[in-house]
N, C-alpha and C positions, 0 to 999 in steps of 0.2 A: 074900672078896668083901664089898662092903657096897652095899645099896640105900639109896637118895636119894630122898626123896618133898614136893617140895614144895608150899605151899598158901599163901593168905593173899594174893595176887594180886586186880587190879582194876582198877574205874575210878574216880577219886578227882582233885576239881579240885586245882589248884596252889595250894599252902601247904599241904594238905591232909595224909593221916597213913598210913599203913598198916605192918602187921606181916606182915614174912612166915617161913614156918615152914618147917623141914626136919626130918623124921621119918627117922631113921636105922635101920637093922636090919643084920645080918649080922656081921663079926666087928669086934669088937673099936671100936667107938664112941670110948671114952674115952683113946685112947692115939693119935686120928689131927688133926692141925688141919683145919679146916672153913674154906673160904672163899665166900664169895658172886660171883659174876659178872652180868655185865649184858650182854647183846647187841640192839643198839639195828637197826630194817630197815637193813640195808645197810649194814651196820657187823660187825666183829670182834668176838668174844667177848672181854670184860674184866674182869679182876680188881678188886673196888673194895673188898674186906673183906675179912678174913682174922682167925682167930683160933685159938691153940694149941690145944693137948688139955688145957691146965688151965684154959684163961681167961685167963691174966693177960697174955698176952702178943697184942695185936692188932694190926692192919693198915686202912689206910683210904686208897685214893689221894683227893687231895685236892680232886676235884671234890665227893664228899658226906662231910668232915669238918667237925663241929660238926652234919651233920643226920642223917646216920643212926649206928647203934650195934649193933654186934652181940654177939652173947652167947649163953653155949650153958648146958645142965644135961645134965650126962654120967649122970646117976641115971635121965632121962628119954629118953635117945638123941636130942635135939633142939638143936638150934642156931634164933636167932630173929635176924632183921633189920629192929630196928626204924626206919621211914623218914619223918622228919618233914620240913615245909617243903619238899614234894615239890612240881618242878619241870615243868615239859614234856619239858624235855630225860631226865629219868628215866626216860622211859617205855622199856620195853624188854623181852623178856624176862627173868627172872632166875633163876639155874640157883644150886644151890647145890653144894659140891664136896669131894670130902674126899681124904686120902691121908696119908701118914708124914712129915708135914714138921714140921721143930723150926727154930727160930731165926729168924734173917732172912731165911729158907727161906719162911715159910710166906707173905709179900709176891712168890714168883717163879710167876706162872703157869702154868707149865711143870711144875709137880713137882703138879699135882692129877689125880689118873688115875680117879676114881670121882665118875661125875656122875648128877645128877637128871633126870627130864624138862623142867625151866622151868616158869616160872607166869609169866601174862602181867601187867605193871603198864603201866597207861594213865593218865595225867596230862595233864589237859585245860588251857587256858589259860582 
């Protein structure tokens, strides 16, 4: 099992910045890819980050590439997303997600089975 604990959530005008956190615990952190999702009111839960268990390998669908970035320290059980030139349209919850996936695996939605509560991000016009 692994617990998911997100934080770092807000309300912050458009252009504006936030970081958000995932604190990991239970087994085995450094050996699972971490993805971020976004679920917008009345909208589907979506994948928009995604990063291996080493780092090197990430994910980003193309509505927030070039503004957000994510990145983990497997020493610390944490994964961070950081989210600049933040939009309206960002606003949403955002769950973060973990599971066994390698390769071009870790971009398929579908293979992330251990989630967070969500943190809410609000982006004003």
């Amino acid at each position: 099992q692994v617990q998911l604990v997100e934080s770092g959530g807000g309300l912050v005008r458009a252009g504006g910045s936030l970081k958000l956190s995932c604190a990991a615990s239970g087994r085995a952190f450094n050996n699972r890819a971490m993805g971020w999702f976004r679920q917008a009111p009345g909208k589907g839960r979506n994948l928009i980050a995604a990063i291996n268990w080493s780092g090197i390998d990430t994910y980003y669908t193309d509505s927030v590439k070039g503004r957000f970035t994510i990145s983990r320290d497997n020493d610390k059980n944490t994964v961070w997303l950081q989210m600049n030139n933040l939009r309206p349209e960002d606003t949403a919850v955002y769950y973060c997600a973990a599971d066994r996936v390698s390769g071009y695996e870790i971009s398929n939605p579908l293979r992330y089975g251990y989630w967070g509560q969500g943190t809410q991000v609000t982006v004003s016009s």
